[in-house]
N, C-alpha and C positions, 0 to 999 in steps of 0.2 A: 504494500500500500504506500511505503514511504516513495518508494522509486516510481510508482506510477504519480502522485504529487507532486514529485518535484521535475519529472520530466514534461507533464503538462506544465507547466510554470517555467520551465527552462526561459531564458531571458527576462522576466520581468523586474524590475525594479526592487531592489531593499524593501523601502518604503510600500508600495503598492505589497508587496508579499505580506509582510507586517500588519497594512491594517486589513487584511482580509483574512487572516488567523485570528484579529481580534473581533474578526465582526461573527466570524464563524465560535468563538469562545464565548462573544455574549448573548448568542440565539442559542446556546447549548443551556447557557446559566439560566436564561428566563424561563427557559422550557422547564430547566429540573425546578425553578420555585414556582413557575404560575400548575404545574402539571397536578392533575385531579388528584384528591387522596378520600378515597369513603371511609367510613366507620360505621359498617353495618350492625356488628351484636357489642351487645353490654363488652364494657371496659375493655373494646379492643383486644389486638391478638392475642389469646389463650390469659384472658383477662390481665393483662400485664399493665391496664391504665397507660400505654405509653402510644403515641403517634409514631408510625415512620420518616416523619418529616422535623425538621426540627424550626423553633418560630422565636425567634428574638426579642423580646417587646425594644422598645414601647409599641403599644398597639393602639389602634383605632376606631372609632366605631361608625363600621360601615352602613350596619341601618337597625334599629330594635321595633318592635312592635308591642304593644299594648292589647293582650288577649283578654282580660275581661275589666270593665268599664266600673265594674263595683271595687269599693278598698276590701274586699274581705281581705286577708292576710294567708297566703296559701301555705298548707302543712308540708306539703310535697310538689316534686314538678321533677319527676324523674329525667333521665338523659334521654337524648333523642340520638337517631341513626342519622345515618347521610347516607344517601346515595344518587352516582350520577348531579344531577342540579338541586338537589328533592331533600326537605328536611322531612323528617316523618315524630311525629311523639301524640303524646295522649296529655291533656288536661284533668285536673276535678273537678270541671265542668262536663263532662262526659263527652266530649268531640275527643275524635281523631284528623290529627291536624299534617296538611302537605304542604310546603311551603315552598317555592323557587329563592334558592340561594343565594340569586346575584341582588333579589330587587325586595325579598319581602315579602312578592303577592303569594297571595291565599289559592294553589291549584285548587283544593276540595276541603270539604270538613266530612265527615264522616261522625255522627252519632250514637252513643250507646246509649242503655236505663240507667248507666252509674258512673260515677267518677274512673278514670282510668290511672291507673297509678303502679301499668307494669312497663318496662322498656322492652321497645321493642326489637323485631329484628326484618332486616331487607332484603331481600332475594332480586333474581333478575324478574320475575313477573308482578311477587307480591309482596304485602308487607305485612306481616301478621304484629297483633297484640291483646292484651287480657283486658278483661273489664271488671267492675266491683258488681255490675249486672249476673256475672257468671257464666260468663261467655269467653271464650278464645274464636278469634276473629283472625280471618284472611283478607285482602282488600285487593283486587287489582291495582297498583303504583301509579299506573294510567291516568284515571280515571276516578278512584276510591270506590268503584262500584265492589258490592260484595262477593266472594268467591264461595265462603263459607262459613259456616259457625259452629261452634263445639261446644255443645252445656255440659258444665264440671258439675254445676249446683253449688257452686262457694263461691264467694268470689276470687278472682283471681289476679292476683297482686304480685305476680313475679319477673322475671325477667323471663324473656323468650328465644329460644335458639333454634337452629336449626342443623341436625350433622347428617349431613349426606340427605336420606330420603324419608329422613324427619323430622317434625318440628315436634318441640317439646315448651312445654308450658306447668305451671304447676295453680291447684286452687287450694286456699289456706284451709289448712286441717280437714284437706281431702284426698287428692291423689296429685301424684306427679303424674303427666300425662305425655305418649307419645302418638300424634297420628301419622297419618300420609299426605302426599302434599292435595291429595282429597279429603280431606280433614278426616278422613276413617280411622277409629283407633287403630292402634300398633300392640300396644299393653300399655300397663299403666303400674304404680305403684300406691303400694297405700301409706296416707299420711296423716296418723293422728293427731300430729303438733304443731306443726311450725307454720308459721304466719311467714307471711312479707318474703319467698322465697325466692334464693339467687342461685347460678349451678352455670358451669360449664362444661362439655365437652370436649375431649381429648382423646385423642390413640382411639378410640372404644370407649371412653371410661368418662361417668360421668363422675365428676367433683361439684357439690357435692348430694347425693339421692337420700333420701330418709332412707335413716335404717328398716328391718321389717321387723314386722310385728309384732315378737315375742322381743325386741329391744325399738321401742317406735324412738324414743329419746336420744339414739345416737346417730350420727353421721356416716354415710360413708359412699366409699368409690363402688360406683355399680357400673360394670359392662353391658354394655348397652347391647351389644351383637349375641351374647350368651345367658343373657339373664341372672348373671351372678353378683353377688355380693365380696368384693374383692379384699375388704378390711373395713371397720367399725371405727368411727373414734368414738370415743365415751365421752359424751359432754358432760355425763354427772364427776367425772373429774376432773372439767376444765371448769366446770362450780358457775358458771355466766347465764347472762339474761341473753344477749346480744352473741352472731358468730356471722361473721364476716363473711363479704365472696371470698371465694380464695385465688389466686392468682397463680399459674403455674409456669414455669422457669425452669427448661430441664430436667432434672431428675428434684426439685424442691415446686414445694405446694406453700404458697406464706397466705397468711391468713391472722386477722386480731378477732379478741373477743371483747365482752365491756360489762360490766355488772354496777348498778347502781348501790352505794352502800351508804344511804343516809346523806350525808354533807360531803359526798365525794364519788368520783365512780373508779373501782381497780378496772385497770386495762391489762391485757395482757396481748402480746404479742410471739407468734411462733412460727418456725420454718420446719415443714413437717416432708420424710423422705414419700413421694407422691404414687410410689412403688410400693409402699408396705405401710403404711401411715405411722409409722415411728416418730414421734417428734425428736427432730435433733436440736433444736435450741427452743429455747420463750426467755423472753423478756418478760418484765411485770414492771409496773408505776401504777401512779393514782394521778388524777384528771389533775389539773392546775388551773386557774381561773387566778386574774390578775388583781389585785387589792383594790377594794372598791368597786369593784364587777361584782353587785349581788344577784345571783343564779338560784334559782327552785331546780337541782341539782335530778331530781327524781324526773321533774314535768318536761326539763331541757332533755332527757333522754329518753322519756319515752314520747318525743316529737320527733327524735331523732333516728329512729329506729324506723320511721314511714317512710326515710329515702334507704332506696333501696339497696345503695352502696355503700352505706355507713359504715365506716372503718374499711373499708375495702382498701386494699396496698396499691401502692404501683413501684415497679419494677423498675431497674435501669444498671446494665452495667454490675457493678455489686453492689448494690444500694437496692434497699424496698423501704419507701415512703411512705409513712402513715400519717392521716389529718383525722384527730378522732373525736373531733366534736366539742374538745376544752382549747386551750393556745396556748399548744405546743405542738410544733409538725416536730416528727422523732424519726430519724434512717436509721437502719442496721443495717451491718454489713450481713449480705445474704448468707454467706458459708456459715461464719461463728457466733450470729446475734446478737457479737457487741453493739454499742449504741456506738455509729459512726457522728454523728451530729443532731442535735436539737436547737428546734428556730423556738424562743418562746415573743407570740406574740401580746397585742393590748385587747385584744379580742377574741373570741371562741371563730374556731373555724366551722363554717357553713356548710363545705361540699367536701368529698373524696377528691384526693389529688390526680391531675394528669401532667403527664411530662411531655415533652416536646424537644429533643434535642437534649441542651443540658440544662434544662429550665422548668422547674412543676411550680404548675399555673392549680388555685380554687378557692374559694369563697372564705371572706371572714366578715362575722359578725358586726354592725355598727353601732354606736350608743344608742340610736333610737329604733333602731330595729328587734337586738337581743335574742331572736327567734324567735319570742310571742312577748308581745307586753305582760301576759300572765307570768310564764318562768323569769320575770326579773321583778327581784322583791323591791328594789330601791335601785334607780338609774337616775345618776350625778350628772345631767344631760349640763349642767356646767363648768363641769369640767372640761380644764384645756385641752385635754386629751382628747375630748368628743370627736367622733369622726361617721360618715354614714357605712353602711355594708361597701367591700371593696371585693375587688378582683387582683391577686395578689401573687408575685410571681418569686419564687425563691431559687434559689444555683444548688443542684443537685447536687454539687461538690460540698458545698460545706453550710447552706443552709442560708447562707445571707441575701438580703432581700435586693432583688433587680430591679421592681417596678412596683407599681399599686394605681389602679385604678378604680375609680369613686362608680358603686352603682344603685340604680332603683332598686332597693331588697336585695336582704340577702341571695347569694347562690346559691341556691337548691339544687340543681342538676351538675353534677362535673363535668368542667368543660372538655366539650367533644373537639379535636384536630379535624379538620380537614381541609387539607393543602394550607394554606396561609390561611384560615380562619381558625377562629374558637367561637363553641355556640354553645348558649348555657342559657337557662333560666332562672328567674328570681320569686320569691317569695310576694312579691307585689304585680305575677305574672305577666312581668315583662319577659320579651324573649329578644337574646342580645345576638348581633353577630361581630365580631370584630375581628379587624385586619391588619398585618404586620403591615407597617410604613414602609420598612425598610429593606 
């Protein structure tokens, strides 16, 4: 290739050769940042919270929209997909929402009986998601016309996948469920306990299936292709209210848990072998709240528990990032679970983290927001310190702060990558898209 280049070029000028290596170098560079990046299922590949693109701030805001007209104060506003031009998520207003990318406008709404509050997931035809109705729903992307509907009879509040010639869905304290891409069931699992449920699939193997039902209480990796139950964890030893998505990385599965205990919550954090569910390390703390942040410590987490990713990790490198709902973001190094760095910030963080290159971007709480005027017993709203909900970018290396942007409500949804944007929702149902300047 070199010699056929320079034999076409034989005689031309220095100069002339020069700037056409740079014009060919800068149509290479625009392509690799302006080029598509979707985020079709919950927390990105094999849940890892991380984009393949990476986004520098400062950022911009290219356009946000205003979805419902009343102040209620929204609990939840889970993540949304991307794909192709196409934003996709569900409200507590009960629409299923399509958005075009570049401009804002509204392709469709799509309606359910109940608030929706599982994330979804996008395929090349459809876009499936749950509803508090008790419905699992298909939609053609098109169009949003309906393709199909699946009654659990519970509602259904969890995230949605799909591997290979399945979509899987789960309804609280009913069954996990798998159909066909004709919604016909596959099997299904039975679930006597667990609310608000999150899971991925891998290899075969989902992380993580309720256990069955001589143990309903524990967790574990269930093969999807053989019907087997691969390993157990024992939650009644990990002693919590709260257990995390888990994120897989390799041969390790990280994952935190949270337990409220009066005037504080223990957190515990752990890197479990994803092959034999052994745990090789945990970490443990107790929640941190900054002096004069008074918090209803029990109410702030069980509002927090309605986003679906609460405490959910994100991955990078040797580093997994946790934002666990008090202000402190806390990394471990993946292998040995020491604490690699803690950011303590002046507010409680809002959303699970996403990275971007070497940069994790997510919500923190502002003096007049607090997550509900109820969990804060007394807010110093004059204090110097006062500030509204931001959007807050910290350096995966060592924790210190790159940027912060001022927004309507807190983040609720962890912000999704794709290509040069970040797209999140807030607590006062704004929905933001924002763009690297740079």
């Amino acid at each position: 290739m070199k010699r056929y280049l320079t034999k076409g070029l034989r005689g031309a000028p220095a100069a002339a050769l020069l700037g056409l290596l740079l014009v060919i170098l800068l149509g290479l560079l625009l392509v690799g940042c302006g080029g598509r990046q979707d985020w079709v299922t919950f927390r990105g590949t094999q849940g890892r919270g991380r984009a393949e693109n990476a986004i520098t701030p400062p950022l911009g805001i290219r356009w946000k929209l205003k979805l419902q007209r009343d102040s209620t104060s929204l609990a939840a506003f889970n993540p949304p997909v991307v794909l192709d031009d196409t934003i996709y998520f569900g409200s507590t207003d009960g629409n299923f929402y399509a958005l075009d990318i570049e401009s804002g406008y509204m392709r469709w709404t799509f309606s359910t009986d109940g608030p929706i509050n599982s994330v979804p997931y996008a395929d090349a035809a459809n876009v499936y998601f749950g509803s508090v109705d008790g419905n699992a729903y298909a939609l053609r992307r098109e169009d949003g016309s309906e393709v199909w509907r699946f009654d659990t009879g519970r509602p259904v509040r969890s995230s949605v996948t799909r591997y290979e010639d399945m979509v899987m869905f789960a309804s609280d304290a009913g069954s996990t469920f798998a159909v066909n891409e004709q919604g016909k069931e596959l099997f299904s699992l039975p679930n006597l306990i667990w609310y608000y449920i999150t899971f991925q699939v891998h290899d075969d193997v989902m992380y993580f299936a309720p256990g069955p039902i001589d143990n309903p209480r524990s967790l574990a990796a269930y093969n999807v292709k053989t019907g087997e139950h691969l390993w157990l964890l024992d939650t009644a030893m990990l002693n919590a209210v709260w257990y995390s998505f888990p994120a897989v990385d390799g041969d390790m599965l990280f994952m935190a848990t949270g337990a409220p205990r009066g005037s504080y919550w223990e957190l515990s954090y752990y890197g479990i072998d994803r092959h034999t569910g052994d745990i090789l390390w945990r970490s443990t703390d107790i929640s941190h709240f900054p002096d004069g942040y008074y918090v209803d410590p029990e109410l702030l987490f069980s509002r927090n528990i309605e986003l679906l990713d609460f405490m959910a990790p994100a991955v990078v490198g040797n580093r997994v990032i946790f934002t666990s709902g008090d202000a402190t973001v806390r990394a471990f190094d993946t292998h040995s679970g020491e604490l690699a760095w803690s950011s303590d910030l002046s507010y409680p963080t809002s959303s699970a983290p996403t990275i971007a290159g070497n940069t994790v971007y997510f919500g923190v709480h502002g003096e007049l927001d607090a997550a509900s005027e109820a969990a804060v017993t007394e807010s110093p709203n004059d204090s110097p310190d006062a500030a509204p909900a931001r959007l807050v970018a910290l350096s995966t290396r060592n924790g210190s702060k790159e940027w912060e942007m001022p927004i309507d409500g807190a983040v609720l949804s962890a912000p999704v990558i794709a290509g040069r944007r970040i797209l999140f929702g807030t607590q006062n149902s704004v929905f933001y898209i924002l763009e690297a300047l740079f």
